[in-house]
C-alpha distance (Angstrom), angle and dihedral (degrees) to the residues before:
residue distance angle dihedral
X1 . . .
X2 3.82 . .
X3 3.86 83.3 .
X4 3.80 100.7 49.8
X5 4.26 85.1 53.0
X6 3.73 89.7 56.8
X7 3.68 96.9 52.4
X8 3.99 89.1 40.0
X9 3.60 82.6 63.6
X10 3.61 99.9 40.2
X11 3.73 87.0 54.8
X12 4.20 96.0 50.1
X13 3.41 84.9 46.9
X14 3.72 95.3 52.4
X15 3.92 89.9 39.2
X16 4.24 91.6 55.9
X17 3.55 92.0 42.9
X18 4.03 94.9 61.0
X19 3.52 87.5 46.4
X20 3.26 101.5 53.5
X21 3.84 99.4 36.1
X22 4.36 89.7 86.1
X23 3.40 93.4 56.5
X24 3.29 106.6 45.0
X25 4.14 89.1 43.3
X26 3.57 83.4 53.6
X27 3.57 84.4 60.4
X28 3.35 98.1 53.0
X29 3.84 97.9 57.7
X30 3.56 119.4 96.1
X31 3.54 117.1 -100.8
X32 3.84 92.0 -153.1
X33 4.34 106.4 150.3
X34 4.24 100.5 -112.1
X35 3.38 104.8 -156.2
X36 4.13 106.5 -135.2
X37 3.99 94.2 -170.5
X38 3.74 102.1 79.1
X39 3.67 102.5 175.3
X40 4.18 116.3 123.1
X41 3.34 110.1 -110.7
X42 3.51 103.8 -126.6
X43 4.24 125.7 170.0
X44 4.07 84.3 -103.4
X45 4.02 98.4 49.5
X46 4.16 85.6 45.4
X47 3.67 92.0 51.1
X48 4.07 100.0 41.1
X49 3.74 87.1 47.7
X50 3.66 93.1 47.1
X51 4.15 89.8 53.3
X52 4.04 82.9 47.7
X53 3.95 89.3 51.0
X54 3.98 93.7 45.5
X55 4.33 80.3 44.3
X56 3.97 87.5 57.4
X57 4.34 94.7 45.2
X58 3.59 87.9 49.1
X59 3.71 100.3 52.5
X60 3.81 88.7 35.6
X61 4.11 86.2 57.0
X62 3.81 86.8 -115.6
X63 3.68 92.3 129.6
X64 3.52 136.6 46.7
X65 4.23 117.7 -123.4
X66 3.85 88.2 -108.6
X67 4.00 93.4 46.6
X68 3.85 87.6 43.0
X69 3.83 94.6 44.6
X70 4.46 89.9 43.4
X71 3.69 93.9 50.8
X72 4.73 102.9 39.6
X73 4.13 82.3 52.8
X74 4.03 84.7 50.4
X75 3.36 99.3 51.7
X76 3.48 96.5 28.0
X77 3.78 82.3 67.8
X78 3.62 92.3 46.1
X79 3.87 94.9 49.5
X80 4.06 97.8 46.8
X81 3.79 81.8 50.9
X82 3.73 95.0 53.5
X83 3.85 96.8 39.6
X84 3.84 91.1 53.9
X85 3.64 94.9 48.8
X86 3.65 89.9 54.0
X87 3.83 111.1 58.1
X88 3.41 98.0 178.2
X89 3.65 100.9 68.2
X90 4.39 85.5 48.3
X91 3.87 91.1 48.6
X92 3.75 109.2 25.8
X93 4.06 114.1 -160.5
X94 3.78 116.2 -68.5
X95 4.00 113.0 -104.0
X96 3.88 98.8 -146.3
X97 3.81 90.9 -130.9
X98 3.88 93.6 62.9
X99 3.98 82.3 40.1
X100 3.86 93.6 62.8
X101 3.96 88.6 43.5
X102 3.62 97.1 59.0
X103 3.75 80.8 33.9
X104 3.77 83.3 63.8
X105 3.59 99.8 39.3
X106 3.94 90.8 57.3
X107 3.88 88.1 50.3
X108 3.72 98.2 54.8
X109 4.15 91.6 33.8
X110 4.15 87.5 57.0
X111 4.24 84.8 54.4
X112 3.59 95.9 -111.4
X113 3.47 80.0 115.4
X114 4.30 115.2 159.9
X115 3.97 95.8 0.3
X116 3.80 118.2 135.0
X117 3.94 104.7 -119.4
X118 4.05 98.1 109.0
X119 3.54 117.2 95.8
X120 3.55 104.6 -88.5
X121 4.26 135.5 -166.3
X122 3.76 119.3 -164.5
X123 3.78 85.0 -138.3
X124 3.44 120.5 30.6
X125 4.24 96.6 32.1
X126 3.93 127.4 -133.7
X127 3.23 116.8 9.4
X128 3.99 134.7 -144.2
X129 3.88 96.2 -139.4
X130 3.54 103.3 88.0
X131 4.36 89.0 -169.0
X132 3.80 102.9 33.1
X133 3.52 119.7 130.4
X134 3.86 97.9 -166.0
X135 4.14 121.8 33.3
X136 3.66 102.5 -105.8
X137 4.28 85.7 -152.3
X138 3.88 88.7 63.2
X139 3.35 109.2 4.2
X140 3.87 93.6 -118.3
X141 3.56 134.2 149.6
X142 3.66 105.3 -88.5
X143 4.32 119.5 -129.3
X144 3.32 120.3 -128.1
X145 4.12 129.3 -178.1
X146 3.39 102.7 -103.5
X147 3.72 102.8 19.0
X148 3.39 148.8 93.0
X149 4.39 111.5 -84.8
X150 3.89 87.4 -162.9
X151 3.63 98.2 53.1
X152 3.56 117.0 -6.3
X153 3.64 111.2 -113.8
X154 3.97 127.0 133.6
X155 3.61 114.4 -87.1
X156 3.99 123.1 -142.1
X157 3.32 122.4 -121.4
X158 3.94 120.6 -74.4
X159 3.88 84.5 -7.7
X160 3.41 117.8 159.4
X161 3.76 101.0 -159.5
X162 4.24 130.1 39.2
X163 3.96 103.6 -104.0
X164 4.20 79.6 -144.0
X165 3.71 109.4 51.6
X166 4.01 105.4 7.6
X167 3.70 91.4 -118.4
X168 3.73 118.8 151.5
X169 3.80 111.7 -117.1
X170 3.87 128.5 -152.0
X171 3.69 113.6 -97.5
């Protein structure tokens, strides 16, 4: 009987300890504020989200038409400022794929049109690097008009062969 107390005991004891155990490891963790809205908080993100705000009282009949109409010309004001000061957020950075489409669209819009003088890979296609020599996709040789496709060099005139590597070249 003695025996059967003990183990009673041991088993209360148990039971209150995983009970308690969440709460006082909630205790335990910091209570340190984590801000969840990571954007910087820059004159232009202030000023767009205070025309947003002013958006929000007006539909929610917060504002009167002449309150409304006084404050969006204010921070209108404030937020073309900020925008223009900050050029990166008008012109974002260039992705070099969108770079060699425009690229392409000047080409064809000056009525060059389908002539050979891009930098050119027989595998991978157009390429972005107007000087290269090699394709830095691939590695390849890159083809130029007017020169060699197995090694580069300038080709003469109505030639039939490169001057630099003896390879016959299309006519």
């Amino acid at each position: 009987m003695y025996w059967e107390a003990v183990v009673a005991a041991l088993v209360g004891i148990a039971a209150v300890v995983l009970i308690l155990e969440p709460m006082l490891r909630a205790q335990r963790v910091s209570t340190e504020v984590i801000d969840l809205d990571e954007e910087e908080e820059t004159p232009a993100s202030l000023a767009v989200g205070a025309l947003k705000e002013i958006e929000f009282d007006k539909a929610t009949g917060k504002l009167s038409d002449s309150d409304y109409q006084l404050l969006h010309d204010k921070y209108t004001v404030i937020a073309l400022a900020a925008l223009r000061s900050e050029p990166e957020i008008l012109q974002p950075a260039a992705d070099p794929i969108e770079a060699m489409v425009a690229d392409r669209v000047r080409h064809i819009k000056s009525g060059r049109g389908h002539e050979t003088d891009a930098a050119m890979c027989p595998t991978c296609g157009p390429r972005p690097e107007p000087d290269a020599v090699f394709c830095s996709n691939c590695g390849g040789t890159i083809a130029r008009a007017g020169s060699c496709g197995n090694c580069g060099c300038a080709l003469v005139p109505d030639g039939a062969f490169c001057e630099g590597c003896g390879n016959r070249v299309a006519a």
